[in-house]
C-alpha positions as CSV (number, residue, x, y, z in Angstrom):
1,X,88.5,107.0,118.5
2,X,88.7,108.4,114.8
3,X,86.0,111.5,114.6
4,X,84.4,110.7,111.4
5,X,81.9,114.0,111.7
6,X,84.8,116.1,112.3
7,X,86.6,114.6,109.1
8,X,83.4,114.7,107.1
9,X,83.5,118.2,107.3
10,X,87.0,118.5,106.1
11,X,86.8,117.8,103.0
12,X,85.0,119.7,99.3
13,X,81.8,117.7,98.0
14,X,79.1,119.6,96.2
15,X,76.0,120.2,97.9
16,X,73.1,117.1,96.7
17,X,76.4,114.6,95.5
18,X,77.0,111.3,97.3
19,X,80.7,110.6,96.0
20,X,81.3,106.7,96.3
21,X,84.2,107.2,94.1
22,X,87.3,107.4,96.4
23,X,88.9,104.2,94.9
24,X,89.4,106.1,91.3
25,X,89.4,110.0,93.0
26,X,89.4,111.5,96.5
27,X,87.5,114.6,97.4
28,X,89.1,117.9,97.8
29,X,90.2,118.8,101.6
30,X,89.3,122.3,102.4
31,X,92.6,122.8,103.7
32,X,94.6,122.4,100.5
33,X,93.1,125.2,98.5
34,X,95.2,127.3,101.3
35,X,97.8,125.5,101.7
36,X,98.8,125.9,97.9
37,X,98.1,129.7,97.5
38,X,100.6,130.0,100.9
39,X,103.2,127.9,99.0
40,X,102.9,129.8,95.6
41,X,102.6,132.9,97.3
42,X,105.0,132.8,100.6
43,X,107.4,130.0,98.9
44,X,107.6,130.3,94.9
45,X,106.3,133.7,94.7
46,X,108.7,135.1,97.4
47,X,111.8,132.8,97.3
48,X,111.5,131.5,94.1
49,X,114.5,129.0,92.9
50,X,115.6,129.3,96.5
51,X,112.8,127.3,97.5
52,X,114.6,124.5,97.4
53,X,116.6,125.3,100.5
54,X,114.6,127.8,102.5
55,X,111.4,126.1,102.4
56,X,112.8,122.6,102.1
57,X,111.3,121.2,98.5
58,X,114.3,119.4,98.3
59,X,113.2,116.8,101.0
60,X,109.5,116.8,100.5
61,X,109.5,113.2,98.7
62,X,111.4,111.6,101.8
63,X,109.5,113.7,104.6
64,X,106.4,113.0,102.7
65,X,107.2,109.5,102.4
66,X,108.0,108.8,106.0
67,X,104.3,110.4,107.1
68,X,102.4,107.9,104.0
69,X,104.9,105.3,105.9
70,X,103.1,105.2,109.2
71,X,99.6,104.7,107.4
72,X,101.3,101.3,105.7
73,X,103.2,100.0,108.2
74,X,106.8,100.6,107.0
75,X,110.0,102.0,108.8
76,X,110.9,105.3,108.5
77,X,113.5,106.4,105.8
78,X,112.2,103.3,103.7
79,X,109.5,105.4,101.5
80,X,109.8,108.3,99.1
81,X,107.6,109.8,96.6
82,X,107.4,111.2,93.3
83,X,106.7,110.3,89.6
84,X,103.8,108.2,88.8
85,X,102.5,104.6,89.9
86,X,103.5,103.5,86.5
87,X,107.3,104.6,87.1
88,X,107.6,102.8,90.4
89,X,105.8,99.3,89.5
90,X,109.0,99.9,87.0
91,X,111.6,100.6,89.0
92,X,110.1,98.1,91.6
93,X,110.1,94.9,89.2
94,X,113.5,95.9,87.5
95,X,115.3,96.1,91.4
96,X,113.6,92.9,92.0
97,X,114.7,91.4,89.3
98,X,118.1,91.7,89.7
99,X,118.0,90.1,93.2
100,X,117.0,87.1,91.7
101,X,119.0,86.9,88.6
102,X,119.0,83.1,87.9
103,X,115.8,83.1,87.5
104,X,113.0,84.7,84.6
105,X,109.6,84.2,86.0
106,X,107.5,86.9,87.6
107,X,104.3,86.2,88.6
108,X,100.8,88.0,89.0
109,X,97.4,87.3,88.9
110,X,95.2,88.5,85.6
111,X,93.1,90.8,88.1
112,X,95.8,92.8,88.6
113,X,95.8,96.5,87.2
114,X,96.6,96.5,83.4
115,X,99.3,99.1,83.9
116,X,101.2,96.7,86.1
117,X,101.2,94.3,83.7
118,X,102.1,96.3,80.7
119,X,105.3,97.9,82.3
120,X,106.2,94.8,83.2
121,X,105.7,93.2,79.4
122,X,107.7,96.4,78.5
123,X,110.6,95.7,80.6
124,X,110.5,92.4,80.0
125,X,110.7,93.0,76.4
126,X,113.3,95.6,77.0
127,X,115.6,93.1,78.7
128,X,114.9,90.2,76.2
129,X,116.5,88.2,78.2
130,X,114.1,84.8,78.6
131,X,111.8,86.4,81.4
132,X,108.0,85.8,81.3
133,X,104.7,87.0,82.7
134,X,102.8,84.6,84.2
135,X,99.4,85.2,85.1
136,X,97.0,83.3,86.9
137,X,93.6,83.2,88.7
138,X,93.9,85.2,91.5
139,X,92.3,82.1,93.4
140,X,95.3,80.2,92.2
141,X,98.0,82.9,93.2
142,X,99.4,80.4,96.1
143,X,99.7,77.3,94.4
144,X,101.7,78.6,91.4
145,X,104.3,80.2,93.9
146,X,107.1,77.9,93.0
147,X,110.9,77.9,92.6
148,X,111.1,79.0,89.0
149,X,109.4,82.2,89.8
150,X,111.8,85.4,90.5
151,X,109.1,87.6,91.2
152,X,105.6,88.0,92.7
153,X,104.1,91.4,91.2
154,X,100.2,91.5,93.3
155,X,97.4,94.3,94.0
156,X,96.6,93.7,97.0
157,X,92.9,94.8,96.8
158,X,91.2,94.2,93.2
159,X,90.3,97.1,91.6
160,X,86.9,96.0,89.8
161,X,86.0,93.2,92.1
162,X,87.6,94.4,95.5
163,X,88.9,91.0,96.5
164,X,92.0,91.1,98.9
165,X,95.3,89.3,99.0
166,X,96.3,88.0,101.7
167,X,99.9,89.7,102.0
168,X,101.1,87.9,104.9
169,X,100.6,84.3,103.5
170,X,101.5,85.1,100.3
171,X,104.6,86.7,101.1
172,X,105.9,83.9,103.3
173,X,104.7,81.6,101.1
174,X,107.0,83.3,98.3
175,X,109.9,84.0,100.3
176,X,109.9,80.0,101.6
177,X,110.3,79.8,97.7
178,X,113.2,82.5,97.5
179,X,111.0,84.8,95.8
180,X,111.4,88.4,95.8
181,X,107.7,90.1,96.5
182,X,106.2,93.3,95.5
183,X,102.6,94.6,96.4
184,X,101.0,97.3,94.5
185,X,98.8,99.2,97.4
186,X,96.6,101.7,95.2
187,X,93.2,99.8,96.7
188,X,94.4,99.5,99.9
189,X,96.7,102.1,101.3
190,X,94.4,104.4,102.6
191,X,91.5,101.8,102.8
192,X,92.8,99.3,105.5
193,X,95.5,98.9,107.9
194,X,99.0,97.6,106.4
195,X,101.8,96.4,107.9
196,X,105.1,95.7,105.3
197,X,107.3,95.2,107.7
198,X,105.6,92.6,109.9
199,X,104.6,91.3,106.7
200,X,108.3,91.0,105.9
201,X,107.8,93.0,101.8
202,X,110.1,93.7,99.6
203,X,109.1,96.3,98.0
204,X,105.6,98.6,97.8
205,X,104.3,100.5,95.7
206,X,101.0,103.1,95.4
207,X,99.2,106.2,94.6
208,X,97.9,109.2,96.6
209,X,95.2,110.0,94.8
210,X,92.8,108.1,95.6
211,X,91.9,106.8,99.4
212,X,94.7,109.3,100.3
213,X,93.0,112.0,98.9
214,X,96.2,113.9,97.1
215,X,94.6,115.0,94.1
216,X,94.4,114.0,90.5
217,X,97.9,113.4,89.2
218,X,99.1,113.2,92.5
219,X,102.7,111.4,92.9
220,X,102.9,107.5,93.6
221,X,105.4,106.4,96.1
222,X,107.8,103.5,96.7
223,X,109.2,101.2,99.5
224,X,112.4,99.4,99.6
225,X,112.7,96.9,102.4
226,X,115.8,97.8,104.6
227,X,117.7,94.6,104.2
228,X,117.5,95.6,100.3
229,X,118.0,99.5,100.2
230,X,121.1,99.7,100.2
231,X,122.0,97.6,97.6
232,X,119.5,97.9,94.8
233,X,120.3,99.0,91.7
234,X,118.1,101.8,90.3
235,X,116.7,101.2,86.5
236,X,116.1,104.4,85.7
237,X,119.1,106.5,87.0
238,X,117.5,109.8,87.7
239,X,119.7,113.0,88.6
240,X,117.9,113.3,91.8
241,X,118.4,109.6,92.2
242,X,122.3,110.2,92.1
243,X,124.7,109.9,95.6
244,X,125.7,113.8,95.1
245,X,123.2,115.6,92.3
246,X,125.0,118.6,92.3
247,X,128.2,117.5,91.6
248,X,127.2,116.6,88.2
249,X,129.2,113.8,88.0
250,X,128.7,111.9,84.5
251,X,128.9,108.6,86.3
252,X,126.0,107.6,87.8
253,X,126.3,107.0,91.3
254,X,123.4,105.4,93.5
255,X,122.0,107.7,96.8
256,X,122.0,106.6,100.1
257,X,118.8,104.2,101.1
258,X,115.5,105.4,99.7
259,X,117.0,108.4,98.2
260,X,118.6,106.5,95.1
261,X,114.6,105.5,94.2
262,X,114.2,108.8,93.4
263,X,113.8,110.1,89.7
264,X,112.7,113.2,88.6
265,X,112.2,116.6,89.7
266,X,109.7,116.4,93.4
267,X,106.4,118.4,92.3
268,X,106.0,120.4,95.0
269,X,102.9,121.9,94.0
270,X,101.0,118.2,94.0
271,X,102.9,117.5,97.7
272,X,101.9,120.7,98.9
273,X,97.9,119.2,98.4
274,X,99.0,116.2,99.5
275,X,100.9,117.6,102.5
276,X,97.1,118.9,102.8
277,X,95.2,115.4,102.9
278,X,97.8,114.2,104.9
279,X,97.1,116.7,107.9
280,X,93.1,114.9,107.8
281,X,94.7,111.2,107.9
282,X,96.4,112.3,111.2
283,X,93.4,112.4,112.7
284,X,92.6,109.2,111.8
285,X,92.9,106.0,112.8
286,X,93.5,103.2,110.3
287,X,92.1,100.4,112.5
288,X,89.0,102.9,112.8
289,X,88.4,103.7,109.0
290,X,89.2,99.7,108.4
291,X,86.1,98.5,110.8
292,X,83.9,102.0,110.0
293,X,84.6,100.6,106.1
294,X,83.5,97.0,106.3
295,X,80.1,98.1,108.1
296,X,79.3,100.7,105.3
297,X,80.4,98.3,102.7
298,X,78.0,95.7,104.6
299,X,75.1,98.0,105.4
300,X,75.2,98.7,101.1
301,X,75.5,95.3,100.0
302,X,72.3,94.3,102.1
303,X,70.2,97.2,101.5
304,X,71.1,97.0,97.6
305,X,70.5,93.2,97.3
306,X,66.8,93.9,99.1
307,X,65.8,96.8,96.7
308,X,68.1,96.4,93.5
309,X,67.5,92.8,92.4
310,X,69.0,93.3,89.0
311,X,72.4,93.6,90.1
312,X,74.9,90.7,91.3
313,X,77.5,90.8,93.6
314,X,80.7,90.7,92.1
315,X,82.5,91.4,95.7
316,X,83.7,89.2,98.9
317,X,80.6,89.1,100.7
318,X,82.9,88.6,104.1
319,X,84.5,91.9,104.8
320,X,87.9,90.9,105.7
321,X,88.2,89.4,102.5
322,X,87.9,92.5,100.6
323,X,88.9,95.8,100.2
324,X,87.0,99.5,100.7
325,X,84.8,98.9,98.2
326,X,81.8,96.9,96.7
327,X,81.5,96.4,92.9
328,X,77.5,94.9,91.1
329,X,77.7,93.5,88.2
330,X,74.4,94.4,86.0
331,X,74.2,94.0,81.6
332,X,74.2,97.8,81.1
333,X,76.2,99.1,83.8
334,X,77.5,102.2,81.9
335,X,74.8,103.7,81.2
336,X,73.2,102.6,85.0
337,X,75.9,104.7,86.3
338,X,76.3,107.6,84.6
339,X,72.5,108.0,85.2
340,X,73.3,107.5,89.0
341,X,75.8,110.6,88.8
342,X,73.5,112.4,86.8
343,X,71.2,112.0,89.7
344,X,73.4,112.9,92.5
345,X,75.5,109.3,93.1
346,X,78.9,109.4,91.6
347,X,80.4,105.8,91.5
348,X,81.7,104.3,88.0
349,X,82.3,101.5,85.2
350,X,84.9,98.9,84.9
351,X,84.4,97.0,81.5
352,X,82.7,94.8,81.0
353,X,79.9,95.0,83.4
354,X,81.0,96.3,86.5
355,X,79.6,99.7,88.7
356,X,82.5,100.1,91.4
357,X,81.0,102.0,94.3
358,X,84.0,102.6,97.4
359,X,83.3,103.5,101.2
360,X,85.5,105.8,102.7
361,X,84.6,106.3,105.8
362,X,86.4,109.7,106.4
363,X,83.5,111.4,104.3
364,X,81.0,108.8,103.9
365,X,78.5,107.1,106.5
366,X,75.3,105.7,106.6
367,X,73.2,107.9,106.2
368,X,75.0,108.7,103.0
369,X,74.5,105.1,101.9
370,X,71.1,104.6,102.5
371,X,70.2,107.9,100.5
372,X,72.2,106.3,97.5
373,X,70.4,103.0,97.8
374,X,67.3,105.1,97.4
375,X,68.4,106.8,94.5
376,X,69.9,103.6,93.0
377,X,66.4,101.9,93.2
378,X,65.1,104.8,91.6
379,X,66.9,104.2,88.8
380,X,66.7,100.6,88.0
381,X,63.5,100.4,88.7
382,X,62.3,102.7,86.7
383,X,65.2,102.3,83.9
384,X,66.0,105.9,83.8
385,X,69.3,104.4,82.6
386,X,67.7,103.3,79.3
387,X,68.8,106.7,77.1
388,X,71.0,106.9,74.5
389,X,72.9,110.2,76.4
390,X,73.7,107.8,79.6
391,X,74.7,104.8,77.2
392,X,77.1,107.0,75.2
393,X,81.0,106.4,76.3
394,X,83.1,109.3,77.1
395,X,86.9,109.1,77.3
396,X,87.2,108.1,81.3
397,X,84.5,105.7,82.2
């Protein structure tokens, strides 16, 4: 049984804040501010470029990737990080591609993150070779899995509404169709239990930095299904990505398995802190966080719909339908939030109308909830949202 006290007290949140904001940023774990100073000090500092051998940065991004691994239910040798979320949905949807060549479709829904579907329009551009986008409803998902589709691009867990995907019908649904399937688990890795390989994936990808807690700018990782790692073919041909890197060969030859999904340079830094988080998710229990989760997100959703009347629900009402978080929807919702975090509750926007508010049970429980419920009736019913200073946008909303 997860200790949720015991993890509570791991982690950096300012004295008088309730942070319901884990789906956009972790908290800080105590443990990484030492962790770092030992590895600038005792690693860089001391051993400088040889680093790379004597305290192993050269494998972090596999090692790494094998711990993020257990957490979403994928083998061993079959993750690695580094670069950004961006980079991977790229290098996902290219390898994906060219498994199914004879055909140009890929499909996703039009909840799914923007940045998914722009790298995709960008490589599909790139290619101009007859591919298209298609979006649909995310309701509608299933029925437009078809033959003439090469690729199923998904979120798993929406990331204004926090609806959920159901991974295992839709992937079997798409591979009865001979199409080639890739999840996206930034809302859910983290948030709920995951299994790719029962769920028989393709290919994964994600970011640490939020329910994982790595920090902002933390690196996104990758999976490649074994029956496919071998024989991918990376789009973007990094050095790091090559068989033998220091042979500087000028012919681009793939590494073995996961290693040839690598691109750039591993920031060791960022995977020192996430090394850090990591440490805390041992502790846990996934099947623990996942039920702990869904009666926070419940216990919020009925206390806000008894005192908050202005707000609607714009989240699965059933639990296992959604993901770690519950999102209201309410006519000035900016400004409604940033005078929450102004008084102590730190959720956030999503145009047009949304306030996103996540439950992450590793630093959050109900008391928590119930003291943000208070504040958030403060500030409705009193509309101490209704000021110019809280309607005026800042850059990150």
């Amino acid at each position: 049984m997860t200790d949720f006290a015991k993890t509570k007290s791991m982690f950096s949140i300012p004295a008088g804040m309730i942070y319901l904001n884990g789906n956009s940023l972790g908290p800080l774990p105590k443990s990484a501010q030492a962790r770092v100073a030992a590895m600038m000090t005792s690693e860089w500092g001391e051993m400088l470029i040889t680093g790379w051998n004597k305290a192993g940065w050269m494998g972090q991004a596999t090692r790494v990737g094998d711990r993020i691994a257990k957490l979403i239910g994928a083998q061993e040798g079959h993750v690695v990080v580094g670069d950004t979320l961006s980079i991977k949905v790229y290098q996902a949807v290219a390898s994906a591609l060219e498994l199914n060549p004879d055909r140009k479709v890929i499909l996703s829904d039009n909840g799914n993150f923007p940045t998914d579907l722009y790298m995709t329009d960008g490589l599909i551009r790139l290619l101009n070779n007859g591919h298209e986008l298609r979006t649909v409803n995310p309701e509608d998902v299933e029925a437009a899995i078809d033959e003439t589709v090469a690729v199923l691009l998904l979120t798993e867990v929406d990331y204004r509404t926090g609806r959920k995907h159901d991974m295992k019908r839709l992937t079997q649904k798409a591979h009865a169709a001979g199409v080639i399937t890739i999840w996206d688990l930034a809302h859910s890795a983290g948030a709920l239990p995951i299994d790719l390989s029962g769920c028989n994936v393709d290919f994964a990808v994600g970011c640490t930095y939020k329910y994982l807690n790595g920090g902002p700018g933390a690196p996104a990782f990758i999976y490649v299904a074994p029956r496919h790692v071998d024989k991918v073919r990376p789009a973007l041909s990094g050095w790091l990505g090559h068989k033998s890197p220091f042979a500087f060969d000028l012919e681009y030859k793939a590494g073995n398995g996961i290693e040839r999904m690598r691109v750039g340079t591993p920031p060791v830094i960022a995977l020192a802190v996430l090394e850090a988080a990591l440490d805390i998710w041992d502790m846990a229990d996934i099947h623990d966080v996942r039920a702990k989760s869904i009666a926070l997100c419940d216990l919020f959703i009925k206390e806000v719909e008894a005192r908050c009347p202005q707000l609607i629900l714009d989240t699965p009402r059933d639990g296992a339908a959604r993901g770690s978080q519950v999102s209201f929807r309410f006519t000035d919702s900016y400004a409604a939030i940033q005078a929450l975090i102004a008084h102590g509750v730190v959720g956030d926007f999503r145009a047009p109308d949304t306030m996103r508010f996540a439950f992450t049970p590793l630093y959050i429980d109900e008391a928590d909830v119930l003291a943000a419920v208070d504040v958030m009736k403060n500030v409705l019913t009193n509309n101490l949202w209704d000021t110019a200073a809280f309607k005026t946008k800042s850059a990150v909303t």
